[in-house]
Residue, then its C-alpha position, 0 to 999 in steps of 0.5 A: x910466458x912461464x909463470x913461478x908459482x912462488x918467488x922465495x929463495x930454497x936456502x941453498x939457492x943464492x942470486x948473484x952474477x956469473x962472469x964469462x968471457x962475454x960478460x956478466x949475467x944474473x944467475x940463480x945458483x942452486x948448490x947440490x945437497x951435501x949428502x947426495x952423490x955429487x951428478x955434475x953441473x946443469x945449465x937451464x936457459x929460459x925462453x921468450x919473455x922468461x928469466x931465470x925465475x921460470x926454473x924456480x921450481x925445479x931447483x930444490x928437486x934437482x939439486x936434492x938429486x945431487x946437481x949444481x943448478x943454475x939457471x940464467x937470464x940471457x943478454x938483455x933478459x931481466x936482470x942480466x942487462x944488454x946493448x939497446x942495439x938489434x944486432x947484440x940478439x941475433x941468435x949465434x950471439x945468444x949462443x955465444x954467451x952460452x957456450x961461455x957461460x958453459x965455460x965459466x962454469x966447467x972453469x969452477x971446477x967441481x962439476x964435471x961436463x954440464x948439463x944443457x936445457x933450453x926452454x922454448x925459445x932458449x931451446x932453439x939457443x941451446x941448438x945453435x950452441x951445439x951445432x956452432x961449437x960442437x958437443x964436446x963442452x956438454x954432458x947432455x942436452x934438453x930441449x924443452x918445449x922446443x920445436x924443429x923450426x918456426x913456431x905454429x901459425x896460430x902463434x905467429x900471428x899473436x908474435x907479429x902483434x908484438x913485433x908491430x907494436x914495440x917500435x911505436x909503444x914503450x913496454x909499460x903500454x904494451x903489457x898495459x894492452x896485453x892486460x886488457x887483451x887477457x881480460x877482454x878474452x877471459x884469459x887472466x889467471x888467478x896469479x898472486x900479487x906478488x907474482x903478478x908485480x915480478x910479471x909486471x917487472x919482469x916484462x918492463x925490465x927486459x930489452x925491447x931490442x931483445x924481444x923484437x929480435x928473439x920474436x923474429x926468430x921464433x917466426x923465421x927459425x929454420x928446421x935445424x933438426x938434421x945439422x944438430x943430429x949430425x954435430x956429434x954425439x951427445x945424449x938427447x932429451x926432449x920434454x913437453x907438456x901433453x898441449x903445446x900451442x907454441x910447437x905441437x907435441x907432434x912435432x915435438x915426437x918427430x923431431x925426437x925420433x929423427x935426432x935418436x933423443x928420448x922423449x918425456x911427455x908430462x902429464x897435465x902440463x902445457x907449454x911450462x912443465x918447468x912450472x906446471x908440473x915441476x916433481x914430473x918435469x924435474x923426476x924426467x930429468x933426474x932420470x935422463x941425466x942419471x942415465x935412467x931413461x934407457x936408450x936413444x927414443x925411450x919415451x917417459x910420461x909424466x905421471 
């Protein structure tokens, strides 16, 4: 999971909810600085076991370049809330809510063609967005620590762990275990109480029929990299960290050359650039956005 190095709002960030067509969802709305040139809107989507906090980082330096940013907790994620049914998570509902909240943002006015990123797993959502609905809505798209299907094997045997255990422990007892696990393995990062306790939170709040589904879907994705390069042009970014256990950034390589997308390599950073290396991640995308990086496959390495 992404994990904030901080929590404290920048003062030009508020939290509140978004109203779409599909419902009500918990933002953070980062408003752009008054004196840079107004770049448009962006939309960051987080991955499995995230929420809008993962995109924290990013927010002061993407919005000083002159973007609204905001950043989203899906259906049963967080503080946005869902259906304790399975079927209220399959992907193209998760698409859906996308595709509205695209809308209710263009709706606002003022911020011309959105920007689209997904991390990880809510890359994969972002995908089926614009395969479902065409690019039209978008003025771009990010996949960010995003694979061309399933997630690697040594990653599918830790995520069926989870998938066994939901249904017979609630989420307290879970995280309880994975707590004990990290210990066991030497794994626990020095991360500040009050991180950990929104971690803690985070994981007790969001919906085990969310997770359970979502984590199907990271195990079962199918390799839809040819449907999203024939749904029509759209400038196309693709960002990782150098090591990625999720997706290898092989894999990550290829699928960019096969959709013509640029590709942004940040140094230092593993599977959560968006808070391991946030200036790097953030100047990626400030260039691709502006219309920085070049033509279709340039590559950017964050330095």
């Amino acid at each position: 999971m992404s994990r904030p190095t901080a929590l404290d709002l920048p003062e030009n960030v508020s939290a509140h909810r978004l109203e779409t067509a599909r419902g009500s969802f918990a933002v953070l709305d980062a408003s752009p600085a008054p004196d840079a040139p107004p770049r448009g809107t962006a939309l960051l989507v987080p991955g499995f076991t995230g929420s809008k906090e993962d995109f924290l980082p990013l927010l002061t330096p993407l919005s000083a370049a002159g973007f609204r940013v905001v950043a989203v907790d899906g259906r049963g994620q967080y503080e946005s809330g869902g259906p304790r049914e399975e079927s209220a998570y399959a992907q193209g509902e998760l698409a859906a809510d996308v595709v509205a909240q695209t809308a209710a943002l263009a709706a606002a006015g003022g911020g011309g063609p959105v920007h689209l990123l997904g991390h990880s797993l809510g890359g994969l959502v972002v995908r089926a967005a614009v395969i479902d609905q065409g690019p039209g809505a978008w003025a771009s798209l990010t996949l960010m620590s995003t694979g061309p299907g399933a997630i690697s094997e040594e990653q599918q045997a830790r995520t069926q762990l989870l998938i066994d255990v939901l249904p017979v422990m609630d989420l307290e007892a879970v995280w309880q275990a994975m707590r004990s696990m990290d210990a066991e393995n030497g794994e626990q990062p020095d991360t500040p109480p009050a991180v950990e306790a929104f971690l803690h939170r985070r994981w007790v709040t969001t919906l085990p029929e969310q997770l359970a589904v979502t984590a199907r879907q990271l195990m079962d994705e199918p390799d839809r990299v040819d449907e999203l390069a024939a749904a029509g042009p759209l400038p196309k970014l693709v960002i990782s960290g150098e090591v990625d256990h999720v997706w290898p950034p092989s894999w990550m390589d290829a699928m960019a050359t096969r959709l013509g997308a640029e590709r942004a390599v940040i140094k230092g950073a593993e599977h959560s650039p968006n808070t391991e290396r946030p200036a790097e991640t953030a100047a990626a995308l400030i260039a691709f956005w502006t219309g920085g990086a070049g033509d279709g496959g340039t590559s950017l390495t964050g330095e």
